[in-house]
C-alpha positions in Angstrom: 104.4 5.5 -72.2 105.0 6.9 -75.7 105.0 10.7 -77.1 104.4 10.9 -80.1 104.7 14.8 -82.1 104.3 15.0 -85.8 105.8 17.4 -87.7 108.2 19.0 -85.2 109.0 22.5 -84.8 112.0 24.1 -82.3 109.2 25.8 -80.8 108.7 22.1 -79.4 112.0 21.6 -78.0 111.6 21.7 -74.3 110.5 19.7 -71.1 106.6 17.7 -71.1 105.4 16.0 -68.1 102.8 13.3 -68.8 99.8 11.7 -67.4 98.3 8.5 -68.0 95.3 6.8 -66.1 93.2 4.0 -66.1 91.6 1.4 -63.8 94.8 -0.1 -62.6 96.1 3.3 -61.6 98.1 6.5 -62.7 101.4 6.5 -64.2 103.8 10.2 -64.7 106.8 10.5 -67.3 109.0 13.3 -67.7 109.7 13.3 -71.6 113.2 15.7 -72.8 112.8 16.8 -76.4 116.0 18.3 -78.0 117.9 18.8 -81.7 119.9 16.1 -82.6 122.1 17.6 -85.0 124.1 15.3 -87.4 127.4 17.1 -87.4 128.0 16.6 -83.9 130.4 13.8 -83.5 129.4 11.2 -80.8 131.3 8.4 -79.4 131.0 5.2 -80.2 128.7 3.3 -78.0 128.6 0.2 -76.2 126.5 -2.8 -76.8 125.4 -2.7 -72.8 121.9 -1.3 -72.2 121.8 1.7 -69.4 118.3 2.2 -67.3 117.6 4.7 -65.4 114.5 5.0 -62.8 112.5 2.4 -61.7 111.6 -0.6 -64.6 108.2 -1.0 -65.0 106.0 -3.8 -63.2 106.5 -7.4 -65.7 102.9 -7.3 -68.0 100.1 -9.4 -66.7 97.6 -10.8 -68.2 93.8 -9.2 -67.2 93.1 -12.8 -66.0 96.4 -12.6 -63.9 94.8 -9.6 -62.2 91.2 -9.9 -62.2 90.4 -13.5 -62.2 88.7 -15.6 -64.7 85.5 -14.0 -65.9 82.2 -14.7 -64.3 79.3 -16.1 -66.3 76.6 -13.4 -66.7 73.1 -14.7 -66.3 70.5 -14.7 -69.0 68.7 -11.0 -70.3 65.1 -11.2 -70.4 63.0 -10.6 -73.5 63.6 -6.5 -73.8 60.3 -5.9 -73.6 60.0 -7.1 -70.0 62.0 -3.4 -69.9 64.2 -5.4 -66.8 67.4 -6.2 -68.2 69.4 -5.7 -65.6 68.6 -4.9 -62.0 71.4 -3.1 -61.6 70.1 0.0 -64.3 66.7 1.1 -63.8 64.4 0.4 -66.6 63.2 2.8 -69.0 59.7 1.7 -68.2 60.2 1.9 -64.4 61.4 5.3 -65.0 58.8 7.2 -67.1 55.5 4.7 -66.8 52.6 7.1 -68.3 54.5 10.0 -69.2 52.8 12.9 -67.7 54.1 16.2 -68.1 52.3 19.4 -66.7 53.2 23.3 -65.7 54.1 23.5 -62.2 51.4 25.0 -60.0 50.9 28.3 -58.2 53.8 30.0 -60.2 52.9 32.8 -62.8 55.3 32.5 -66.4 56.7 35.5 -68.7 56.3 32.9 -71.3 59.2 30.8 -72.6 61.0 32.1 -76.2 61.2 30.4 -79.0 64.1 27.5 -79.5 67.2 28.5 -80.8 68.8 25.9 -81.5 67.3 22.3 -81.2 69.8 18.6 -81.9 69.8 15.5 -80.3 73.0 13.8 -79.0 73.9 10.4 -80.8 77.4 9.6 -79.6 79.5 10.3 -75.8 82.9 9.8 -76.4 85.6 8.5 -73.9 86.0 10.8 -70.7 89.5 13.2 -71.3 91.2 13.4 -67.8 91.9 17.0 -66.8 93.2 17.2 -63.2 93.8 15.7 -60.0 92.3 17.2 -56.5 91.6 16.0 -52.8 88.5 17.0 -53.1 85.6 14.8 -53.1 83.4 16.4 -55.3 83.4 20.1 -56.5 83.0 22.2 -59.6 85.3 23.4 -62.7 83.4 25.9 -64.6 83.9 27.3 -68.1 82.0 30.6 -69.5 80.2 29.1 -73.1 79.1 33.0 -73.7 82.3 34.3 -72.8 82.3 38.4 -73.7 86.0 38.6 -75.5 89.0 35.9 -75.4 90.7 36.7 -71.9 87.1 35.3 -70.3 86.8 32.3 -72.6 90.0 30.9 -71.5 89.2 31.3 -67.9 88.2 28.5 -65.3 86.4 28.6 -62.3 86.5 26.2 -59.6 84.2 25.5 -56.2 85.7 23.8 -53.4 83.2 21.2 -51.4 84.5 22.7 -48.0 84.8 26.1 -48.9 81.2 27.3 -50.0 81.5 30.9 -49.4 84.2 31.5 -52.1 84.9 31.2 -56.2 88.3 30.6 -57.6 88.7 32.2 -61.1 92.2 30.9 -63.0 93.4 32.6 -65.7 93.7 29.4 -68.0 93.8 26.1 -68.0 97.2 25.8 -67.0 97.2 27.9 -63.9 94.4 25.8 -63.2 96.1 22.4 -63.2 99.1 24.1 -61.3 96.1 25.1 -58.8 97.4 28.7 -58.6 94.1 31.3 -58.2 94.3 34.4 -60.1 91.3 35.9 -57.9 88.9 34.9 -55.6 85.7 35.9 -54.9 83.8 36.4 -51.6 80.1 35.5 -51.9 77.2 37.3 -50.1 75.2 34.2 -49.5 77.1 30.6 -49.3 76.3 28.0 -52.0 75.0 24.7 -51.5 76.2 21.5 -53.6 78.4 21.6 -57.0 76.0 21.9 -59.8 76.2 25.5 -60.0 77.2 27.5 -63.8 79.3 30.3 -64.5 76.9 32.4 -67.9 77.3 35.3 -70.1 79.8 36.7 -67.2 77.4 35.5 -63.7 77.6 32.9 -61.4 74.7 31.0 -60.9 73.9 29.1 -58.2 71.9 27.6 -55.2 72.1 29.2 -51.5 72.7 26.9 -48.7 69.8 25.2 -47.1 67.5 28.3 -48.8 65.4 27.4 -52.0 66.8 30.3 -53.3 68.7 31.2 -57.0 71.6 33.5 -56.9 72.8 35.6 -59.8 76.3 36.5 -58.8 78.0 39.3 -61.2 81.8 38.6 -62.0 82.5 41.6 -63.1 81.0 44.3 -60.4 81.7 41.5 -57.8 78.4 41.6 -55.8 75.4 39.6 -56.0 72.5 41.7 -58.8 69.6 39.0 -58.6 67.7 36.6 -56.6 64.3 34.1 -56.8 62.9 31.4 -54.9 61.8 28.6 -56.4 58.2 27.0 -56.1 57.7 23.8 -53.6 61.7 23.0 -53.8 63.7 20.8 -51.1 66.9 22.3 -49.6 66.9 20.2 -46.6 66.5 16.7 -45.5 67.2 13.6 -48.0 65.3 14.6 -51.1 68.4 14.8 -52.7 68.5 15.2 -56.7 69.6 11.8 -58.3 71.5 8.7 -57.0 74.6 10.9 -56.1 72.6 12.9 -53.2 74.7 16.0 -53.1 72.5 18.6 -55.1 68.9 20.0 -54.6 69.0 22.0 -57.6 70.6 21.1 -60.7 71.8 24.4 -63.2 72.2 23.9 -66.9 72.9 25.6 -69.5 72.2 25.5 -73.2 72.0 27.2 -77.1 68.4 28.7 -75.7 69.8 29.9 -72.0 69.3 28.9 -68.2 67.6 25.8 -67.0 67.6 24.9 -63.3 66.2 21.4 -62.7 65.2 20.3 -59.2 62.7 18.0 -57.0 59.8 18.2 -54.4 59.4 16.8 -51.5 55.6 15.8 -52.3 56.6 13.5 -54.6 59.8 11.7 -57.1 58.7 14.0 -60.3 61.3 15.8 -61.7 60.6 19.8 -61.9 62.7 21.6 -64.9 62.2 26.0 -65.1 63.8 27.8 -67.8 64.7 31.2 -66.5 65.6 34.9 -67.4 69.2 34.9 -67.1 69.1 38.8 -65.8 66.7 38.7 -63.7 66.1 34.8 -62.9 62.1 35.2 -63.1 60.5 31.9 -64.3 59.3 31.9 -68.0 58.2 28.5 -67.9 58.6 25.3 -65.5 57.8 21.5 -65.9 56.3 19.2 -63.8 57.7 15.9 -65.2 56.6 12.1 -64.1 60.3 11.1 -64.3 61.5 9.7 -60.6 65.2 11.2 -60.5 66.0 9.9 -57.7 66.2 6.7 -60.2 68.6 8.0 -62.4 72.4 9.2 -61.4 72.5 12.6 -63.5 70.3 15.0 -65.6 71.5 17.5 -68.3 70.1 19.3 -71.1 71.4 19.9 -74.1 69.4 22.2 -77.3 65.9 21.7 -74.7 66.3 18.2 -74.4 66.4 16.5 -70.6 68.7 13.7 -71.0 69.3 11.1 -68.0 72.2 8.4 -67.3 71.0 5.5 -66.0 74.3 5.1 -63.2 77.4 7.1 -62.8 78.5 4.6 -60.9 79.0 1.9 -63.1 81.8 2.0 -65.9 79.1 1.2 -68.7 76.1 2.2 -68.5 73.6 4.2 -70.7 72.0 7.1 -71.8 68.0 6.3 -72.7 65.6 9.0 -71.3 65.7 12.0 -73.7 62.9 14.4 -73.5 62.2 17.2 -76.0 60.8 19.9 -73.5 59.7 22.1 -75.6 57.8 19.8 -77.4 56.7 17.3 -74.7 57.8 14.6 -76.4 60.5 11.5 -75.8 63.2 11.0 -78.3 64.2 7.5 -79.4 68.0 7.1 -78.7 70.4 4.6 -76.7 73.5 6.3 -76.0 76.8 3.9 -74.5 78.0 6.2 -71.9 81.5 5.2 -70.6 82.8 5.9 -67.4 85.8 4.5 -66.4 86.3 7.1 -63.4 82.9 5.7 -62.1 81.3 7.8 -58.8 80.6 11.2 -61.0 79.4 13.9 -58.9 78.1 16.4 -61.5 77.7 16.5 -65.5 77.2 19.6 -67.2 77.3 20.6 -71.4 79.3 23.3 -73.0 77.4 24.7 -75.4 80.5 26.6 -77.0 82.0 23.9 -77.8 79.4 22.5 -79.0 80.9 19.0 -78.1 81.8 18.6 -74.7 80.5 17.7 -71.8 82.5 18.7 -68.4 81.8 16.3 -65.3 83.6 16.0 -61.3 84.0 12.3 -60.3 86.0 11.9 -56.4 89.6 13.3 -56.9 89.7 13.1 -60.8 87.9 15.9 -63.3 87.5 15.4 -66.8 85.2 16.0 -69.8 83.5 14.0 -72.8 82.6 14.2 -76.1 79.2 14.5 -77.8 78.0 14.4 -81.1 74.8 16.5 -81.7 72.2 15.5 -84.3 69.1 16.6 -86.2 66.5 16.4 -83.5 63.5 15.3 -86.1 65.2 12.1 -87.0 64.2 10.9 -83.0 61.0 11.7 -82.4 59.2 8.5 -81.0 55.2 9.8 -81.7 55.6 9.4 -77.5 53.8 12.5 -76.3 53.0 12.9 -73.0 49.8 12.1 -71.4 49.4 15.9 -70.2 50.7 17.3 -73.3 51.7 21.1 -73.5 52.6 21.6 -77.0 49.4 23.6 -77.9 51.1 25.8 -75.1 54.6 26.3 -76.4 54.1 26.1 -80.1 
Protein backbone atom coordinates (compact mmCIF):
# COMPACT_ATOMS: atom_id res chain seq x y z
CA UNK A 1 0.00 0.00 0.00
CA UNK A 2 1.39 3.36 -1.10
CA UNK A 3 0.33 7.16 -0.05
CA UNK A 4 0.92 9.27 -2.16
CA UNK A 5 0.35 13.50 -1.16
CA UNK A 6 1.47 16.05 -3.65
CA UNK A 7 2.44 19.25 -2.76
CA UNK A 8 2.67 18.86 1.10
CA UNK A 9 1.62 21.23 3.59
CA UNK A 10 2.36 20.92 7.74
CA UNK A 11 -1.26 21.11 7.90
CA UNK A 12 -0.61 17.38 6.56
CA UNK A 13 1.73 16.23 9.12
CA UNK A 14 -0.21 13.81 11.28
CA UNK A 15 -1.53 10.12 11.55
CA UNK A 16 -3.78 8.42 8.24
CA UNK A 17 -5.31 5.06 8.50
CA UNK A 18 -5.98 3.41 5.25
CA UNK A 19 -8.29 1.10 3.50
CA UNK A 20 -7.82 -0.97 0.55
CA UNK A 21 -10.29 -3.66 -0.87
CA UNK A 22 -10.86 -5.86 -3.56
CA UNK A 23 -11.96 -9.39 -4.39
CA UNK A 24 -9.28 -11.12 -2.51
CA UNK A 25 -10.04 -9.19 0.63
CA UNK A 26 -9.33 -6.04 2.75
CA UNK A 27 -6.08 -4.78 3.71
CA UNK A 28 -5.52 -1.56 6.75
CA UNK A 29 -2.18 0.55 7.03
CA UNK A 30 -1.33 3.02 9.51
CA UNK A 31 0.78 5.71 7.54
CA UNK A 32 3.06 8.43 10.02
CA UNK A 33 3.72 11.59 8.12
CA UNK A 34 6.35 14.07 9.81
CA UNK A 35 9.17 16.93 8.88
CA UNK A 36 12.25 15.62 8.06
CA UNK A 37 14.37 18.53 8.65
CA UNK A 38 18.00 18.48 7.12
CA UNK A 39 19.85 20.02 10.06
CA UNK A 40 19.09 17.31 12.26
CA UNK A 41 22.09 15.16 12.54
CA UNK A 42 21.35 11.36 12.27
CA UNK A 43 23.44 8.41 12.83
CA UNK A 44 24.95 6.61 10.51
CA UNK A 45 22.96 3.52 9.52
CA UNK A 46 23.49 0.10 8.99
CA UNK A 47 23.29 -1.86 5.87
CA UNK A 48 20.79 -4.54 7.71
CA UNK A 49 17.06 -4.14 6.79
CA UNK A 50 14.60 -3.77 10.00
CA UNK A 51 10.72 -4.96 9.55
CA UNK A 52 8.24 -4.47 11.58
CA UNK A 53 4.58 -6.12 11.55
CA UNK A 54 3.65 -8.89 9.70
CA UNK A 55 5.39 -9.21 5.83
CA UNK A 56 3.00 -9.41 3.41
CA UNK A 57 1.65 -12.89 1.82
CA UNK A 58 4.59 -13.78 -1.37
CA UNK A 59 2.55 -12.44 -4.85
CA UNK A 60 0.72 -14.98 -6.74
CA UNK A 61 -0.13 -15.16 -9.92
CA UNK A 62 -4.22 -14.88 -10.69
CA UNK A 63 -3.78 -18.45 -12.19
CA UNK A 64 -2.02 -19.44 -8.82
CA UNK A 65 -5.35 -18.47 -7.17
CA UNK A 66 -8.11 -18.90 -9.49
CA UNK A 67 -7.18 -21.57 -11.76
CA UNK A 68 -6.66 -21.62 -15.45
CA UNK A 69 -9.45 -19.78 -17.17
CA UNK A 70 -12.48 -21.53 -18.53
CA UNK A 71 -13.39 -21.44 -22.13
CA UNK A 72 -16.58 -19.33 -22.57
CA UNK A 73 -18.96 -20.78 -25.15
CA UNK A 74 -19.97 -19.06 -28.29
CA UNK A 75 -22.48 -15.63 -28.27
CA UNK A 76 -25.28 -15.88 -30.50
CA UNK A 77 -25.96 -13.48 -33.36
CA UNK A 78 -27.10 -10.18 -31.10
CA UNK A 79 -30.14 -10.07 -32.66
CA UNK A 80 -31.31 -13.39 -31.20
CA UNK A 81 -31.27 -10.60 -28.08
CA UNK A 82 -29.95 -14.08 -25.87
CA UNK A 83 -26.46 -13.48 -25.30
CA UNK A 84 -26.11 -14.73 -22.16
CA UNK A 85 -28.55 -16.54 -20.00
CA UNK A 86 -27.21 -15.34 -17.18
CA UNK A 87 -28.50 -11.34 -18.07
CA UNK A 88 -31.89 -10.99 -19.17
CA UNK A 89 -32.28 -9.83 -22.65
CA UNK A 90 -33.34 -6.50 -23.65
CA UNK A 91 -36.01 -8.06 -25.72
CA UNK A 92 -37.27 -10.42 -23.00
CA UNK A 93 -37.52 -7.39 -20.85
CA UNK A 94 -39.51 -4.77 -22.72
CA UNK A 95 -41.25 -6.97 -25.73
CA UNK A 96 -44.00 -4.41 -27.20
CA UNK A 97 -43.39 -1.51 -25.12
CA UNK A 98 -46.56 -0.48 -23.68
CA UNK A 99 -46.80 2.34 -21.44
CA UNK A 100 -50.16 3.69 -19.96
CA UNK A 101 -51.50 5.98 -16.85
CA UNK A 102 -52.34 3.84 -14.02
CA UNK A 103 -56.05 3.32 -13.49
CA UNK A 104 -58.57 4.49 -10.96
CA UNK A 105 -56.18 7.35 -9.65
CA UNK A 106 -57.05 11.09 -10.35
CA UNK A 107 -53.50 13.39 -11.28
CA UNK A 108 -52.65 17.21 -10.44
CA UNK A 109 -50.84 16.99 -13.59
CA UNK A 110 -47.07 16.51 -13.81
CA UNK A 111 -44.73 19.97 -14.29
CA UNK A 112 -42.69 20.54 -16.86
CA UNK A 113 -38.91 18.88 -16.90
CA UNK A 114 -36.33 20.68 -15.40
CA UNK A 115 -33.63 19.26 -16.22
CA UNK A 116 -33.37 16.37 -18.78
CA UNK A 117 -29.52 14.25 -19.65
CA UNK A 118 -28.84 10.82 -20.25
CA UNK A 119 -26.12 8.86 -18.41
CA UNK A 120 -23.15 7.60 -20.71
CA UNK A 121 -20.49 6.39 -18.35
CA UNK A 122 -20.62 4.49 -14.38
CA UNK A 123 -17.44 4.76 -13.03
CA UNK A 124 -15.68 2.26 -10.60
CA UNK A 125 -17.60 1.86 -7.17
CA UNK A 126 -15.62 4.20 -4.20
CA UNK A 127 -15.74 2.13 -0.89
CA UNK A 128 -17.19 4.24 1.94
CA UNK A 129 -17.70 2.01 5.06
CA UNK A 130 -17.81 -1.19 6.63
CA UNK A 131 -21.11 -2.47 8.75
CA UNK A 132 -22.68 -5.88 10.07
CA UNK A 133 -25.49 -5.08 8.47
CA UNK A 134 -26.83 -6.90 5.66
CA UNK A 135 -28.46 -4.39 3.87
CA UNK A 136 -29.54 -0.82 5.00
CA UNK A 137 -29.51 2.80 3.85
CA UNK A 138 -26.84 5.87 3.92
CA UNK A 139 -28.66 8.84 2.92
CA UNK A 140 -27.52 12.28 1.74
CA UNK A 141 -29.81 15.52 1.44
CA UNK A 142 -29.22 16.69 -2.63
CA UNK A 143 -31.49 19.94 -1.62
CA UNK A 144 -29.89 20.50 1.47
CA UNK A 145 -31.19 24.12 3.02
CA UNK A 146 -27.61 25.72 4.18
CA UNK A 147 -24.12 23.83 4.63
CA UNK A 148 -24.45 22.21 8.16
CA UNK A 149 -27.43 19.89 6.34
CA UNK A 150 -25.39 19.20 3.20
CA UNK A 151 -22.72 17.58 5.10
CA UNK A 152 -25.01 15.45 7.00
CA UNK A 153 -25.63 11.53 6.66
CA UNK A 154 -28.39 9.55 7.49
CA UNK A 155 -28.37 5.89 7.99
CA UNK A 156 -31.33 3.03 8.38
CA UNK A 157 -30.46 -0.01 10.17
CA UNK A 158 -32.24 -3.46 8.62
CA UNK A 159 -33.23 -4.51 12.21
CA UNK A 160 -34.04 -1.30 13.65
CA UNK A 161 -37.01 0.04 11.42
CA UNK A 162 -38.55 2.39 13.85
CA UNK A 163 -35.55 4.79 14.08
CA UNK A 164 -33.21 7.25 11.74
CA UNK A 165 -29.59 7.94 12.57
CA UNK A 166 -28.57 11.51 11.45
CA UNK A 167 -24.36 12.05 11.69
CA UNK A 168 -23.02 15.13 11.52
CA UNK A 169 -20.47 14.39 8.65
CA UNK A 170 -18.99 11.82 7.01
CA UNK A 171 -16.54 11.17 9.41
CA UNK A 172 -18.75 10.73 12.47
CA UNK A 173 -20.36 8.45 10.20
CA UNK A 174 -17.52 6.03 9.40
CA UNK A 175 -16.56 6.25 13.24
CA UNK A 176 -20.42 5.13 13.56
CA UNK A 177 -21.07 7.81 16.29
CA UNK A 178 -24.93 9.23 15.93
CA UNK A 179 -25.40 12.82 16.54
CA UNK A 180 -29.30 12.31 16.88
CA UNK A 181 -31.76 9.89 16.40
CA UNK A 182 -35.08 10.00 15.47
CA UNK A 183 -38.13 8.02 16.68
CA UNK A 184 -40.59 7.40 13.84
CA UNK A 185 -44.49 7.36 14.17
CA UNK A 186 -45.01 4.51 11.76
CA UNK A 187 -42.03 1.87 11.17
CA UNK A 188 -40.50 1.61 7.66
CA UNK A 189 -40.31 -1.21 5.57
CA UNK A 190 -37.14 -2.09 3.25
CA UNK A 191 -34.00 0.35 2.52
CA UNK A 192 -34.96 2.30 -0.51
CA UNK A 193 -36.19 5.14 1.33
CA UNK A 194 -34.72 9.19 0.56
CA UNK A 195 -33.93 11.81 2.79
CA UNK A 196 -35.34 15.55 0.37
CA UNK A 197 -35.38 19.23 0.75
CA UNK A 198 -35.19 18.48 4.69
CA UNK A 199 -37.99 15.11 4.90
CA UNK A 200 -37.64 11.60 5.12
CA UNK A 201 -39.40 9.68 2.73
CA UNK A 202 -40.33 6.41 2.94
CA UNK A 203 -42.56 3.24 2.89
CA UNK A 204 -44.57 1.92 6.12
CA UNK A 205 -44.21 -1.58 7.06
CA UNK A 206 -46.52 -4.04 5.52
CA UNK A 207 -49.01 -0.79 4.60
CA UNK A 208 -48.96 0.56 0.94
CA UNK A 209 -48.60 3.71 2.48
CA UNK A 210 -45.91 6.87 1.76
CA UNK A 211 -44.60 8.74 4.71
CA UNK A 212 -43.40 12.27 4.68
CA UNK A 213 -41.33 12.51 7.81
CA UNK A 214 -40.17 16.29 8.80
CA UNK A 215 -36.50 16.52 10.08
CA UNK A 216 -36.74 19.53 11.44
CA UNK A 217 -40.25 19.62 13.62
CA UNK A 218 -39.46 15.81 14.19
CA UNK A 219 -43.03 14.37 13.53
CA UNK A 220 -44.48 12.95 10.64
CA UNK A 221 -46.63 16.20 8.23
CA UNK A 222 -47.87 13.82 5.26
CA UNK A 223 -49.17 10.61 4.20
CA UNK A 224 -50.79 8.69 0.77
CA UNK A 225 -51.51 5.35 -0.24
CA UNK A 226 -50.66 4.16 -3.30
CA UNK A 227 -52.98 2.59 -6.06
CA UNK A 228 -52.99 -1.47 -6.39
CA UNK A 229 -49.34 -1.73 -4.62
CA UNK A 230 -47.94 -5.04 -2.92
CA UNK A 231 -46.60 -4.67 0.73
CA UNK A 232 -46.92 -8.28 1.45
CA UNK A 233 -46.20 -11.70 0.15
CA UNK A 234 -43.30 -12.24 -2.57
CA UNK A 235 -44.01 -9.55 -5.09
CA UNK A 236 -40.93 -8.16 -4.20
CA UNK A 237 -39.41 -5.16 -6.45
CA UNK A 238 -36.40 -6.59 -8.53
CA UNK A 239 -34.07 -9.65 -8.15
CA UNK A 240 -32.90 -8.44 -4.67
CA UNK A 241 -36.54 -8.98 -3.05
CA UNK A 242 -36.14 -6.67 -0.11
CA UNK A 243 -38.27 -3.52 -1.28
CA UNK A 244 -41.92 -3.00 -2.43
CA UNK A 245 -41.49 0.46 -3.22
CA UNK A 246 -38.57 2.02 -4.67
CA UNK A 247 -38.01 6.12 -3.83
CA UNK A 248 -35.93 8.28 -6.12
CA UNK A 249 -35.00 11.33 -6.49
CA UNK A 250 -34.10 13.70 -9.25
CA UNK A 251 -33.37 17.51 -10.89
CA UNK A 252 -37.51 17.49 -11.41
CA UNK A 253 -38.37 16.07 -7.65
CA UNK A 254 -39.87 12.70 -6.07
CA UNK A 255 -40.44 9.46 -7.92
CA UNK A 256 -41.61 6.37 -6.06
CA UNK A 257 -41.43 3.28 -8.28
CA UNK A 258 -43.23 0.10 -7.34
CA UNK A 259 -45.14 -3.26 -8.52
CA UNK A 260 -48.61 -4.98 -8.57
CA UNK A 261 -49.49 -7.98 -7.74
CA UNK A 262 -51.84 -8.42 -10.94
CA UNK A 263 -49.07 -8.49 -12.97
CA UNK A 264 -44.77 -8.00 -13.53
CA UNK A 265 -45.28 -4.20 -15.04
CA UNK A 266 -43.36 -1.84 -13.47
CA UNK A 267 -45.56 1.23 -11.97
CA UNK A 268 -43.48 4.72 -11.63
CA UNK A 269 -45.62 8.08 -9.77
CA UNK A 270 -43.98 11.28 -9.62
CA UNK A 271 -45.26 13.03 -6.55
CA UNK A 272 -45.75 16.40 -4.64
CA UNK A 273 -42.96 16.46 -2.40
CA UNK A 274 -45.30 18.49 0.37
CA UNK A 275 -48.03 16.80 0.22
CA UNK A 276 -47.16 13.32 -1.62
CA UNK A 277 -50.47 13.59 -3.84
CA UNK A 278 -49.90 11.85 -7.27
CA UNK A 279 -49.30 14.28 -10.26
CA UNK A 280 -48.80 11.61 -12.60
CA UNK A 281 -48.07 7.67 -12.52
CA UNK A 282 -46.96 5.00 -15.25
CA UNK A 283 -48.05 1.88 -16.00
CA UNK A 284 -44.91 0.44 -17.73
CA UNK A 285 -44.67 -3.25 -19.65
CA UNK A 286 -41.17 -3.66 -18.15
CA UNK A 287 -41.06 -7.07 -15.84
CA UNK A 288 -38.77 -5.83 -12.84
CA UNK A 289 -38.76 -8.66 -11.25
CA UNK A 290 -36.21 -9.36 -14.37
CA UNK A 291 -33.90 -6.75 -13.58
CA UNK A 292 -31.73 -6.28 -10.17
CA UNK A 293 -32.24 -2.34 -9.65
CA UNK A 294 -34.21 0.71 -10.96
CA UNK A 295 -33.21 4.36 -10.73
CA UNK A 296 -34.02 7.52 -12.36
CA UNK A 297 -32.00 10.03 -13.17
CA UNK A 298 -33.27 13.83 -15.15
CA UNK A 299 -36.93 11.48 -15.82
CA UNK A 300 -35.16 8.73 -17.24
CA UNK A 301 -35.94 4.90 -15.65
CA UNK A 302 -32.76 3.22 -15.96
CA UNK A 303 -32.43 -0.66 -15.10
CA UNK A 304 -29.14 -2.92 -14.33
CA UNK A 305 -29.45 -6.07 -15.75
CA UNK A 306 -27.72 -8.08 -12.26
CA UNK A 307 -26.21 -6.67 -9.18
CA UNK A 308 -25.03 -9.73 -8.59
CA UNK A 309 -22.65 -10.24 -11.10
CA UNK A 310 -19.27 -8.11 -11.14
CA UNK A 311 -19.98 -7.01 -14.94
CA UNK A 312 -22.86 -6.53 -15.99
CA UNK A 313 -24.83 -3.69 -17.80
CA UNK A 314 -26.92 -0.89 -17.96
CA UNK A 315 -29.46 -1.17 -21.32
CA UNK A 316 -33.12 -0.20 -20.45
CA UNK A 317 -33.37 3.59 -20.32
CA UNK A 318 -36.69 5.12 -20.64
CA UNK A 319 -37.48 8.81 -21.13
CA UNK A 320 -40.75 9.07 -18.99
CA UNK A 321 -41.74 12.03 -19.81
CA UNK A 322 -41.51 11.47 -23.28
CA UNK A 323 -42.42 7.70 -23.50
CA UNK A 324 -39.74 6.84 -25.35
CA UNK A 325 -36.47 4.29 -24.99
CA UNK A 326 -33.00 5.76 -25.20
CA UNK A 327 -30.27 3.93 -27.07
CA UNK A 328 -27.33 3.44 -24.64
CA UNK A 329 -25.20 0.29 -23.27
CA UNK A 330 -23.71 1.28 -20.12
CA UNK A 331 -20.58 -1.28 -18.49
CA UNK A 332 -21.65 -1.19 -14.92
CA UNK A 333 -18.96 -2.63 -12.66
CA UNK A 334 -19.49 -4.15 -9.45
CA UNK A 335 -16.90 -5.68 -7.87
CA UNK A 336 -18.83 -5.75 -4.33
CA UNK A 337 -21.51 -7.79 -6.26
CA UNK A 338 -25.01 -8.54 -4.03
CA UNK A 339 -26.18 -4.59 -4.07
CA UNK A 340 -29.14 -4.05 -2.10
CA UNK A 341 -30.19 -0.59 -3.17
CA UNK A 342 -28.93 2.14 -5.79
CA UNK A 343 -30.00 5.58 -5.56
CA UNK A 344 -28.58 9.18 -7.64
CA UNK A 345 -27.50 12.30 -6.04
CA UNK A 346 -28.65 14.85 -7.98
CA UNK A 347 -26.31 17.47 -6.17
CA UNK A 348 -23.58 16.07 -7.17
CA UNK A 349 -24.61 15.73 -10.23
CA UNK A 350 -22.26 12.57 -10.50
CA UNK A 351 -22.72 10.13 -8.07
CA UNK A 352 -24.60 7.41 -7.56
CA UNK A 353 -24.84 5.97 -3.70
CA UNK A 354 -25.62 2.13 -3.46
CA UNK A 355 -25.69 -0.67 -0.04
CA UNK A 356 -24.16 -4.10 -1.01
CA UNK A 357 -23.92 -6.84 2.32
CA UNK A 358 -21.47 -5.27 4.81
CA UNK A 359 -19.70 -2.81 2.33
CA UNK A 360 -21.31 0.85 1.25
CA UNK A 361 -20.05 2.77 -1.46
CA UNK A 362 -20.91 5.11 -4.39
CA UNK A 363 -20.16 5.54 -8.25
CA UNK A 364 -19.68 7.79 -10.73
CA UNK A 365 -21.88 8.92 -13.66
CA UNK A 366 -21.41 11.05 -16.43
CA UNK A 367 -24.60 12.80 -17.68
CA UNK A 368 -25.28 13.63 -21.34
CA UNK A 369 -27.44 15.54 -23.74
CA UNK A 370 -30.57 13.46 -23.70
CA UNK A 371 -31.49 14.20 -27.61
CA UNK A 372 -28.37 12.51 -28.80
CA UNK A 373 -30.28 8.96 -27.58
CA UNK A 374 -33.52 8.90 -28.65
CA UNK A 375 -34.14 5.46 -30.49
CA UNK A 376 -37.61 6.72 -32.62
CA UNK A 377 -38.86 3.57 -30.01
CA UNK A 378 -42.09 5.00 -28.70
CA UNK A 379 -44.31 3.08 -26.88
CA UNK A 380 -47.15 1.26 -28.16
CA UNK A 381 -49.61 3.28 -25.72
CA UNK A 382 -47.81 6.40 -26.17
CA UNK A 383 -48.65 9.46 -23.74
CA UNK A 384 -46.65 12.20 -25.20
CA UNK A 385 -49.72 14.12 -26.53
CA UNK A 386 -50.47 13.97 -22.69
CA UNK A 387 -47.32 15.35 -21.19
CA UNK A 388 -46.10 17.68 -23.91
Amino acid sequence: MRLNITNIRSSDFGEYHCVAKNELGMTEAEFHLMEHSPFIIRPPGSTDINVYGTKPPEKESYEDICGPPTTCPECPDPRDFKCKDTIVSLYDLVGNLEIKPIGNVSFTGLPNRTTDCVLYAVGKPVYHKYTEQLFGAWLKDPAARNDAMEKKVWATRENDTNRLFEFANKTTYRNNVATKTYRLERSFRGNAHVVYNGSFYYNERNSPRIIKYDLNVERQTAMNELEGVTTNGTNYLYTTEINYMDFNVDDNGLWVIYGTPDSNNTMVVKLNENNLTVQYGWNISVNHHKVGEMFIVCGVLYAIDSVTERNTKIRLALDLYHSKLLDVSLAFTNPFRKTTTVGYNFKNKVRASGWQCFWEFSFQLQPDDISRHYTGVRSANSIVGRLE
